[in-house]
N, C-alpha and C positions, 0 to 999 in steps of 0.2 A: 484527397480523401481525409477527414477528418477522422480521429483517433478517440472522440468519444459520442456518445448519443445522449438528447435530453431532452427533457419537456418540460415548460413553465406550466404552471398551472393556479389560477386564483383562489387560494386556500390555504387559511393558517398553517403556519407550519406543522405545528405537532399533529394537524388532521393528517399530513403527510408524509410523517416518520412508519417507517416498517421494519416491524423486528419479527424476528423470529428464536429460537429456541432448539436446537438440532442437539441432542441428546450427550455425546461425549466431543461435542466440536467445541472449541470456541474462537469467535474471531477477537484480537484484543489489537488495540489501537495505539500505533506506537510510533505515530508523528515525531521526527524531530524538528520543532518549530525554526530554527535557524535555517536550516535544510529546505522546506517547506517555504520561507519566507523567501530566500534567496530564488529558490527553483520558480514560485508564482510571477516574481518580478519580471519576469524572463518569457512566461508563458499565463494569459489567467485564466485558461481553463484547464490546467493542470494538476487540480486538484483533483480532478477522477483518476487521473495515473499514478497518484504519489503514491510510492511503498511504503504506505503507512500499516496495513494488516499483516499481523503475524497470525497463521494458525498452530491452532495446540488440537489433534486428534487424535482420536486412539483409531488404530488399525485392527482388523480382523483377526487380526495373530496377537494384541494385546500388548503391542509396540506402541510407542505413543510417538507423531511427527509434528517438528515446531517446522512451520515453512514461511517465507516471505516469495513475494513476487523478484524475479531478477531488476532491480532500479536502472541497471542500466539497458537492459533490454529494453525495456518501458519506453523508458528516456525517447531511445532511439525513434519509437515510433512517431515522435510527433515533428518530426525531421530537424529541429532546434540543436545544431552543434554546441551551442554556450551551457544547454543543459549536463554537458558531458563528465566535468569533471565531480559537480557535485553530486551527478551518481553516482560516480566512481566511489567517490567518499563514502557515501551511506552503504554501498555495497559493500565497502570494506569493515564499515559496521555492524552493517547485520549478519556478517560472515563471522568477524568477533565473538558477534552475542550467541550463535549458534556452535562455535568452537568451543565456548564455557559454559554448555549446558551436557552435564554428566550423564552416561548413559550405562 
C-alpha cells in the first residue's frame, strides 16, 4: 500500500496552489533542509511525509498548542528502515524546540 495520494495535473503551478486562512491556527513550515535532503535520497516521494509543519492554535479554553506530526511514526510508514535514524534525529529536535517554548 502506498503511504501517500496524488494527482498530476497540466496547469501552472500557481493555478494550483491552495491556501487558506483559519482564524487563530497557523501552519508554519519548518523544514530542516539537511534532514529533508538526506531523508528524499533515501525515499522520492517523501516529501508529503516530512515533519516539516509545526501548528501554533489556540484552544477553546484560550491555551495555545505548538504540535508537529510524530517523524518517526511517519517514517515508519513507508516501510524504509534507513529512514530510521534520521527521524530519530529530528524528533529529538522537535521535542527540543517544544521543551523551550515557555508556558
Amino acid at each position: 500500500m502506498s503511504y501517500y495520494i496524488a494527482r498530476t495535473v497540466n496547469r501552472p503551478f500557481d493555478a494550483v496552489m491552495i491556501g487558506a486562512d483559519i482564524g487563530r491556527y497557523r501552519i508554519l513550515g519548518a523544514c530542516n533542509p539537511r534532514f529533508a535532503h538526506e531523508a528524499l535520497l533515501l525515499e522520492d516521494k517523501l516529501g508529503v511525509l516530512l515533519p516539516c509543519n509545526v501548528i501554533i492554535r489556540e484552544a477553546a479554553d484560550g491555551r495555545v498548542e505548538v504540535a508537529s506530526i510524530d517523524p518517526v511514526t511517519a517514517m515508519e510508514r513507508t516501510g524504509n528502515p534507513a529512514l530510521t535514524s534520521t527521524a530519530e534525529e529530528v524528533r529529538r529536535s522537535l521535542s527540543e524546540m517544544l521543551s523551550r517554548i515557555s508556558g
